[in-house]
Residue frames as a rotation matrix with the C-alpha (Angstrom) as fourth column:
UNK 1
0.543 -0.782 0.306 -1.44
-0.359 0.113 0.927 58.87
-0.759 -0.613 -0.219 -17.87
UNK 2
-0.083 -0.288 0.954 -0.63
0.341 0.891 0.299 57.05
-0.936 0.350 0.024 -20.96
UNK 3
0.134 0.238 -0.962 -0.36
-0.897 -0.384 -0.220 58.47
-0.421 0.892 0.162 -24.50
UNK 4
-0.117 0.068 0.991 -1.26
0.107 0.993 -0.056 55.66
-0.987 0.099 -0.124 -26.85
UNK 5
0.658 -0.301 -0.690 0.33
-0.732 -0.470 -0.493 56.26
-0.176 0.830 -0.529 -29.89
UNK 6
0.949 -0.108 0.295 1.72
0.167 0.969 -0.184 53.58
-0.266 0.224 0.938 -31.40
UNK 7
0.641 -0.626 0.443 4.41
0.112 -0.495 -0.861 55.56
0.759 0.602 -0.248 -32.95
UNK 8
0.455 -0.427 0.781 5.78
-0.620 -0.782 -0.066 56.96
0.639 -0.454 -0.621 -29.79
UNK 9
-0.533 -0.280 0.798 5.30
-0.729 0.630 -0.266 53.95
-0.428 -0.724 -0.540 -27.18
UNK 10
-0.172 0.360 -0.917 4.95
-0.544 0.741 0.393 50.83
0.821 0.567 0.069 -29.48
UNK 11
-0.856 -0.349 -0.383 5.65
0.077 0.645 -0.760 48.75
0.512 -0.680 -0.525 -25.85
UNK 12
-0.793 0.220 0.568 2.19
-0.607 -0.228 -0.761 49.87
-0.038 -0.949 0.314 -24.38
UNK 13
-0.906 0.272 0.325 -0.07
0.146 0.920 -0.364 47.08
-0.398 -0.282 -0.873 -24.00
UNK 14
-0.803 0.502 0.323 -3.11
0.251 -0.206 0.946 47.14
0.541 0.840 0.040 -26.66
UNK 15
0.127 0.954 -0.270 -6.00
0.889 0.012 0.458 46.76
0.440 -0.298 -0.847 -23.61
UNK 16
-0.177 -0.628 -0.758 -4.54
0.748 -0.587 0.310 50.17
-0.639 -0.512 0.574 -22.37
UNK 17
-0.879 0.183 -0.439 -4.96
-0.386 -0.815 0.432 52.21
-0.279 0.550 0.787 -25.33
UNK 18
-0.524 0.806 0.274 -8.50
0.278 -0.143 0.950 50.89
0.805 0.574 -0.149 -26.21
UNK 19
-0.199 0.597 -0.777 -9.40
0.968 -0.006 -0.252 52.11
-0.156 -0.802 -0.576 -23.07
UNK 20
-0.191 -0.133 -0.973 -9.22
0.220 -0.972 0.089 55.57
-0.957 -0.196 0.215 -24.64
UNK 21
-0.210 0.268 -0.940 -9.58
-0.928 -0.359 0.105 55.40
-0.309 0.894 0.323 -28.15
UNK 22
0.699 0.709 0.091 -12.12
-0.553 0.617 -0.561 52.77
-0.454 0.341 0.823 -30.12
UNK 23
-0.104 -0.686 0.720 -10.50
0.332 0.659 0.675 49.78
-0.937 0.310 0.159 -31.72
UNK 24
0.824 0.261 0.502 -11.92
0.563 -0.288 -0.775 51.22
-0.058 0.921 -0.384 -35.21
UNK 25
0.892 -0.448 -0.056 -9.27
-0.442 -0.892 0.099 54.13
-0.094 -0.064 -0.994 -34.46
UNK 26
0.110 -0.737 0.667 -6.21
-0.592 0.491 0.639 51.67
-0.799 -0.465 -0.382 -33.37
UNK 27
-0.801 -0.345 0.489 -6.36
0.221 0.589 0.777 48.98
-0.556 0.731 -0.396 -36.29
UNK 28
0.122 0.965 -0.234 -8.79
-0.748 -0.065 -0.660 48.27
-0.652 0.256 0.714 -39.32
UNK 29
-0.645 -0.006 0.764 -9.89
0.091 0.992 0.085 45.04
-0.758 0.124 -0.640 -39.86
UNK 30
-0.631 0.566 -0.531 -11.76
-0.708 -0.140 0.692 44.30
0.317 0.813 0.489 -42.71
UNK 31
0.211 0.873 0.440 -15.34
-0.928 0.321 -0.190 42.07
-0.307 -0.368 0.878 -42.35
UNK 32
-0.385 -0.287 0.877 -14.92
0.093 0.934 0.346 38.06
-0.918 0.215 -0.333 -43.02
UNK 33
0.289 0.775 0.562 -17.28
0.636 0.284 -0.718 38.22
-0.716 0.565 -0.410 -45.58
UNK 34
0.827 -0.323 -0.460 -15.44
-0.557 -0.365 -0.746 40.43
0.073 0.873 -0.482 -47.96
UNK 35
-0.210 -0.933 0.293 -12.47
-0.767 0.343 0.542 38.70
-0.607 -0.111 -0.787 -47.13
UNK 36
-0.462 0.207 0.862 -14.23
0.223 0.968 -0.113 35.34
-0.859 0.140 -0.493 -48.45
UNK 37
0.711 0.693 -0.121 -15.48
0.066 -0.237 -0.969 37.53
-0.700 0.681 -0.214 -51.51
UNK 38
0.651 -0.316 -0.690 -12.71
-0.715 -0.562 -0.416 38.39
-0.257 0.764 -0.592 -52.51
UNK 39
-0.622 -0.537 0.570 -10.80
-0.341 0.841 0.420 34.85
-0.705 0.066 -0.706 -52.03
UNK 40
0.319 0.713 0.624 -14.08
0.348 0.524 -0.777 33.73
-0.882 0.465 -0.081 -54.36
UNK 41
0.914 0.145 -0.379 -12.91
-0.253 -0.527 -0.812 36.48
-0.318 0.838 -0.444 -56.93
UNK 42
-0.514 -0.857 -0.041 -9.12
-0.794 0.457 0.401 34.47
-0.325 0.239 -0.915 -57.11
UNK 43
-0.641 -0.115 0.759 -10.22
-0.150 0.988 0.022 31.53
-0.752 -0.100 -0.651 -57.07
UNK 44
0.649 0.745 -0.150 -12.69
-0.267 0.039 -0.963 32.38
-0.712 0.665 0.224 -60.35
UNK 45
0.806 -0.249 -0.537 -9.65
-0.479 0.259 -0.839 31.84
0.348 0.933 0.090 -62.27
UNK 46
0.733 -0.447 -0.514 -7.84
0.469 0.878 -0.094 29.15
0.493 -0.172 0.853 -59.84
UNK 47
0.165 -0.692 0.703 -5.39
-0.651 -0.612 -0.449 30.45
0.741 -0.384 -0.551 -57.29
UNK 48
-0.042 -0.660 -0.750 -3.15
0.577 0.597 -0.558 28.73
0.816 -0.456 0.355 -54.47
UNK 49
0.724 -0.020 -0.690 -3.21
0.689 -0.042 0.724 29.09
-0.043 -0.999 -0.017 -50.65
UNK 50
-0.293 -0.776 -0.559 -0.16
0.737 -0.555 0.385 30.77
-0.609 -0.299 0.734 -51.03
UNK 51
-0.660 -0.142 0.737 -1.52
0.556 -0.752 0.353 33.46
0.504 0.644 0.576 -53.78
UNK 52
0.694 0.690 -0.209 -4.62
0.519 -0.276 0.809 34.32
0.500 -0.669 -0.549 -51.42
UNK 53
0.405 -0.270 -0.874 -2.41
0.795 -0.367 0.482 35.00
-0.451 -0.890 0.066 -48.66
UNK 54
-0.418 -0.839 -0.348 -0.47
0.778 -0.528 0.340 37.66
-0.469 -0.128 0.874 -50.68
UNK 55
-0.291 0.467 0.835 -2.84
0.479 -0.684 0.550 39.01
0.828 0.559 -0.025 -52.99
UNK 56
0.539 0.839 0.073 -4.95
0.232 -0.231 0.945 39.79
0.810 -0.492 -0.319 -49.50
UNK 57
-0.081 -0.685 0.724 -2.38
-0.359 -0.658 -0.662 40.16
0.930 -0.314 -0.192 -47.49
UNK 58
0.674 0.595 0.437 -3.03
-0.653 0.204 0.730 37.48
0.345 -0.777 0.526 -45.17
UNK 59
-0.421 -0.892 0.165 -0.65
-0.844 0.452 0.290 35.09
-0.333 -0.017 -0.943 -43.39
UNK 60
-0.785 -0.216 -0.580 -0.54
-0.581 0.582 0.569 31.84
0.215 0.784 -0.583 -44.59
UNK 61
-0.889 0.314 -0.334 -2.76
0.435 0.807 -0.400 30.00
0.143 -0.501 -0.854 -41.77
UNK 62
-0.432 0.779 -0.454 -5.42
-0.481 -0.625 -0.615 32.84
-0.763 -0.047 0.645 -41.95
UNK 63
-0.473 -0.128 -0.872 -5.69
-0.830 -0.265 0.490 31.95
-0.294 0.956 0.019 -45.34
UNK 64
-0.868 0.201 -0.453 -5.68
0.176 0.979 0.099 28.06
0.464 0.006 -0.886 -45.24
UNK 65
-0.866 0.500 -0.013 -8.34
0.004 -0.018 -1.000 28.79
-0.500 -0.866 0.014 -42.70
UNK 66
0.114 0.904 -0.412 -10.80
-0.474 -0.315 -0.822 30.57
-0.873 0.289 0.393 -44.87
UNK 67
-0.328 -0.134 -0.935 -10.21
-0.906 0.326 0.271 28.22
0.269 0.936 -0.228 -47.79
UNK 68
-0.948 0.292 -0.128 -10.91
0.318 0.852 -0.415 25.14
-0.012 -0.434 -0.901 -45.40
UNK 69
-0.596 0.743 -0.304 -14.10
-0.104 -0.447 -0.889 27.15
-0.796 -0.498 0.343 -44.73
UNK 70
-0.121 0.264 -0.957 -14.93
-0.911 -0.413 0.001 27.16
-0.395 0.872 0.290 -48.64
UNK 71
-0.737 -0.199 -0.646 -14.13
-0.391 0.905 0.167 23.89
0.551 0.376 -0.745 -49.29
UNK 72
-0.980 0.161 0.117 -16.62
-0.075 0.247 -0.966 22.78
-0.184 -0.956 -0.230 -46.66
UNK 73
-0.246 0.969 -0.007 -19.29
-0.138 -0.042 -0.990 24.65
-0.959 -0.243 0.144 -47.61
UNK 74
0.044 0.398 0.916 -19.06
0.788 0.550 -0.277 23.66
-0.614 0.735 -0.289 -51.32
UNK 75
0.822 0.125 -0.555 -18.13
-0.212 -0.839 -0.502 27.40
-0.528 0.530 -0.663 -52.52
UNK 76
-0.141 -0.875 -0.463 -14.06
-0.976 0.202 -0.084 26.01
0.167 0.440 -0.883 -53.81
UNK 77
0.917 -0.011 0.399 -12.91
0.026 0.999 -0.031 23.06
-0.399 0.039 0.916 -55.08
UNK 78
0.323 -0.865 -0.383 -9.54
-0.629 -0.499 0.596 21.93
-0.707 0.048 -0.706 -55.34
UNK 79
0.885 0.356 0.299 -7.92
-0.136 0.814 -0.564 20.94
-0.444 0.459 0.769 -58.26
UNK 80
0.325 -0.935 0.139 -4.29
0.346 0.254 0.903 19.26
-0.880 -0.246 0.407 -58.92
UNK 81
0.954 0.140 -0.266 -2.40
-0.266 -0.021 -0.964 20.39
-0.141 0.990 0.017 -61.47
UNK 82
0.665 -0.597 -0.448 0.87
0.165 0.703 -0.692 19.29
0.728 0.386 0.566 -62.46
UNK 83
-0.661 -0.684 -0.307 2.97
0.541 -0.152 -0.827 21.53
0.520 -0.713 0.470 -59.55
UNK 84
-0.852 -0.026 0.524 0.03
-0.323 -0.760 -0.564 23.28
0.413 -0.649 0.639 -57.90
UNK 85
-0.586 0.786 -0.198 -3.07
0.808 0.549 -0.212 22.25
-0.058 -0.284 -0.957 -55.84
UNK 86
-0.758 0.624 0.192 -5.75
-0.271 -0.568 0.777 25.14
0.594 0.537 0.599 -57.27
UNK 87
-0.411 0.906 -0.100 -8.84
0.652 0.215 -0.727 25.79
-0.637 -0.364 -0.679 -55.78
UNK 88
-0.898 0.393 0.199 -11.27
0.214 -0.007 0.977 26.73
0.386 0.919 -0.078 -58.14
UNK 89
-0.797 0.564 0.216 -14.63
-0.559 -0.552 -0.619 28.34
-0.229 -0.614 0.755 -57.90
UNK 90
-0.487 0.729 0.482 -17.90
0.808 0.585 -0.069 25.81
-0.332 0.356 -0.873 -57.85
UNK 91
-0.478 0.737 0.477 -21.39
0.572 -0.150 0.806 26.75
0.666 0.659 -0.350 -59.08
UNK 92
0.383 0.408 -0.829 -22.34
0.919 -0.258 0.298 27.52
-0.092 -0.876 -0.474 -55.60
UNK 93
-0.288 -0.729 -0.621 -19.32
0.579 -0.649 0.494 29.77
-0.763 -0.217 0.609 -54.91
UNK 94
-0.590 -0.088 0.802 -20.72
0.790 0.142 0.597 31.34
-0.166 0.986 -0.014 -58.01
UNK 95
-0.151 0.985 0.088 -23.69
0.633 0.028 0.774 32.08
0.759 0.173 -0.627 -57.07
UNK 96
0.602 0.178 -0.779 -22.97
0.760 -0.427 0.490 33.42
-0.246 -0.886 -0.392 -53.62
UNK 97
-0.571 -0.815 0.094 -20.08
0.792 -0.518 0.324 35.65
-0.216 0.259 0.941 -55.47
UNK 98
-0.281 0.726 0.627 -23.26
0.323 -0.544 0.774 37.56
0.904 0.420 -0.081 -57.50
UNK 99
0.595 0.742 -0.310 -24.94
0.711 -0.304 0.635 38.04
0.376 -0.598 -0.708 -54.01
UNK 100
-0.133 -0.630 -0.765 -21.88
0.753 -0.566 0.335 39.52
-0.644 -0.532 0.550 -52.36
UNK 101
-0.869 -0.422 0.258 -21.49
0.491 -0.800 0.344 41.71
0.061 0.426 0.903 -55.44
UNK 102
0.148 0.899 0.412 -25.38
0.284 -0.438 0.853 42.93
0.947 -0.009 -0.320 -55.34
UNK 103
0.698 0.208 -0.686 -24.96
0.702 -0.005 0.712 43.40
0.145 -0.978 -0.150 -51.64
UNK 104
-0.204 -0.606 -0.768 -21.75
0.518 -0.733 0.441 45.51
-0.831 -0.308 0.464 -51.52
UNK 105
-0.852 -0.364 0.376 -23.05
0.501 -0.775 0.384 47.72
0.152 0.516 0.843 -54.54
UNK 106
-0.064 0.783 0.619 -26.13
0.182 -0.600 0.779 48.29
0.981 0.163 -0.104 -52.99
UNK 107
0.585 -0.264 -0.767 -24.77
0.695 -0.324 0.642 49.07
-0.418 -0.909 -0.006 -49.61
UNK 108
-0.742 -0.670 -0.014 -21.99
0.614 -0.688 0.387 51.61
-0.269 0.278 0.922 -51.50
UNK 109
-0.344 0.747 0.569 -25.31
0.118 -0.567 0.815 53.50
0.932 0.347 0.107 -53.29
UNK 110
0.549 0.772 -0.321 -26.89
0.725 -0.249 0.642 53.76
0.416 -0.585 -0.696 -49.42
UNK 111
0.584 -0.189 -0.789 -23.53
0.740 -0.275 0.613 54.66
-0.332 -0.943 -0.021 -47.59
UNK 112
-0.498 -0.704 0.507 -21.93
0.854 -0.498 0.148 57.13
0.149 0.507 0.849 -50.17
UNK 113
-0.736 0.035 -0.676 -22.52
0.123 -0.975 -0.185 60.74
-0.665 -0.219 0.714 -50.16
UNK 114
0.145 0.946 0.288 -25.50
0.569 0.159 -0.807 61.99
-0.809 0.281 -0.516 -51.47
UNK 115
-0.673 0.184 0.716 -25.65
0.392 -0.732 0.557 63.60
0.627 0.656 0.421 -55.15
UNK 116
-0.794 0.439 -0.421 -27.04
-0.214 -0.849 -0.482 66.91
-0.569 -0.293 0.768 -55.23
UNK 117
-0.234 0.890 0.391 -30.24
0.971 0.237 0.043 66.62
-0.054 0.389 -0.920 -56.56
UNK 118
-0.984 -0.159 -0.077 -32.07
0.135 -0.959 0.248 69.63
-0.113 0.233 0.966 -58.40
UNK 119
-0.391 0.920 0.011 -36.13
0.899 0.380 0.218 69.56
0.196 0.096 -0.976 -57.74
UNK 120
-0.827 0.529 -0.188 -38.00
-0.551 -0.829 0.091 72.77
-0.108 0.179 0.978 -58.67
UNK 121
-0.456 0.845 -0.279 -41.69
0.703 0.149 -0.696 71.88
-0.546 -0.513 -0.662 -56.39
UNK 122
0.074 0.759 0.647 -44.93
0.838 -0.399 0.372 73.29
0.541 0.515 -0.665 -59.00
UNK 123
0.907 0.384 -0.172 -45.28
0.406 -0.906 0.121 76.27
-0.109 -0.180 -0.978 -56.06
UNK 124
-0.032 -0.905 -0.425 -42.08
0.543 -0.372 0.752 77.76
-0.839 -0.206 0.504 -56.81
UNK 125
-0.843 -0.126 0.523 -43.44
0.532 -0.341 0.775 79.20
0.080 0.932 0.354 -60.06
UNK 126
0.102 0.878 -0.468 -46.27
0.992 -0.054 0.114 80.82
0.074 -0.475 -0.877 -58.24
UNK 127
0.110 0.002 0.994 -46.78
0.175 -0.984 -0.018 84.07
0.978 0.176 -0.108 -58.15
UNK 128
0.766 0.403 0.500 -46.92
-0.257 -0.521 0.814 83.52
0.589 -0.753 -0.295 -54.49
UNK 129
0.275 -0.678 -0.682 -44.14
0.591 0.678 -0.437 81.36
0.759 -0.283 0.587 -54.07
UNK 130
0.995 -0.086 0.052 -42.16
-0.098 -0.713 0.694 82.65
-0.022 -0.696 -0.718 -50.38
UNK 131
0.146 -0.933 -0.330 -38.59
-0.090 0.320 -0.943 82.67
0.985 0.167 -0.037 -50.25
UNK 132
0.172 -0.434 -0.884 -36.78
0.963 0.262 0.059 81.51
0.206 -0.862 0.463 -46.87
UNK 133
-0.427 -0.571 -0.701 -36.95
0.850 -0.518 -0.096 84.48
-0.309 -0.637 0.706 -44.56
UNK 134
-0.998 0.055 0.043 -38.70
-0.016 -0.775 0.632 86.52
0.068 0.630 0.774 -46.74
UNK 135
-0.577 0.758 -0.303 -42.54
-0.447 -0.604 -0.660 88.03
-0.683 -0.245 0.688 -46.84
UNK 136
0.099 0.547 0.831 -45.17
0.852 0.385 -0.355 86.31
-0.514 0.743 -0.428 -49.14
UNK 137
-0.731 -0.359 -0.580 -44.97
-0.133 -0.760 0.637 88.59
-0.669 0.542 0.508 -52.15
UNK 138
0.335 0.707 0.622 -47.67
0.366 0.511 -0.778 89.02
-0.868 0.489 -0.087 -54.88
UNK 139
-0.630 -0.672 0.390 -46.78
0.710 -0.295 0.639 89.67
-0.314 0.680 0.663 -58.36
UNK 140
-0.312 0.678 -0.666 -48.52
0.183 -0.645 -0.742 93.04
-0.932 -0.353 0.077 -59.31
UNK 141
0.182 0.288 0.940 -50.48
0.778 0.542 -0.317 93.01
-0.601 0.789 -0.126 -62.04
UNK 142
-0.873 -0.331 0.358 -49.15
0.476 -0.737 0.480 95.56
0.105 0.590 0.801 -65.18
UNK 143
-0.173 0.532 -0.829 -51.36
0.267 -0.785 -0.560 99.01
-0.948 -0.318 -0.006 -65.00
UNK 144
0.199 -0.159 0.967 -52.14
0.976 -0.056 -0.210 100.09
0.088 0.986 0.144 -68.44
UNK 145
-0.572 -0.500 -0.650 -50.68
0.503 -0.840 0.203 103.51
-0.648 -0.210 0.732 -69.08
């Protein structure tokens, strides 16, 4: 009854169109945990609440949010400087930065497309080798003339 297209009928109510088409399909959200990587990778060389939110595109109180979250657990620390209040990356925050990166490049190497791969198997130089679809074959041996 409903065509849920944002485009067409912005006015129809969001639980309405996920009744038809997956939220993956409708918005895309990104995972907390890259979010909070990548607020770790600002904040390696000191960055404001207010640069987060734009670099990431986040509003302001999203933002403050996950920084409160950092600060907490000891990954940022803030530090004053003459007109800004910097947060700054601890030793911790360091440390968990490396894991994230080891985690998201070995999750890209599982979920990327496979390389072709070229593996010529010892019986393929057999004289008997079979091809797909094809009869066992023998190579005949030369006849002297």
């Amino acid at each position: 009854m409903y065509a849920c297209t944002l485009i067409l009928y912005p006015l129809i109510p969001a639980r309405r169109c996920q009744r038809r088409f997956p939220r993956a399909l409708l918005s895309s959200r990104r995972e907390s945990i890259w979010i909070i990587a990548e607020i770790l990778e600002l904040a390696r060389n000191g960055a404001t609440t207010s640069l987060i939110a734009r670099k990431l595109g986040l509003n302001y109180r999203t933002a403050q949010g996950y920084v409160e979250r950092l600060l907490a657990s000891g990954h940022v620390r803030k530090h004053l400087t003459t007109s800004n209040m910097l947060h700054e990356l601890t030793e911790r925050g360091e440390h968990f930065l490396v894991g994230l990166r080891t985690i998201k490049r070995d999750a890209d190497e599982v979920f990327s497309p496979p390389r072709p791969s070229i593996v010529v198997a010892g019986d393929q130089s057999s004289p008997c080798y079979q091809r797909h679809g094809r009869r066992t074959s023998r190579a005949q041996p030369e006849t002297p003339q």
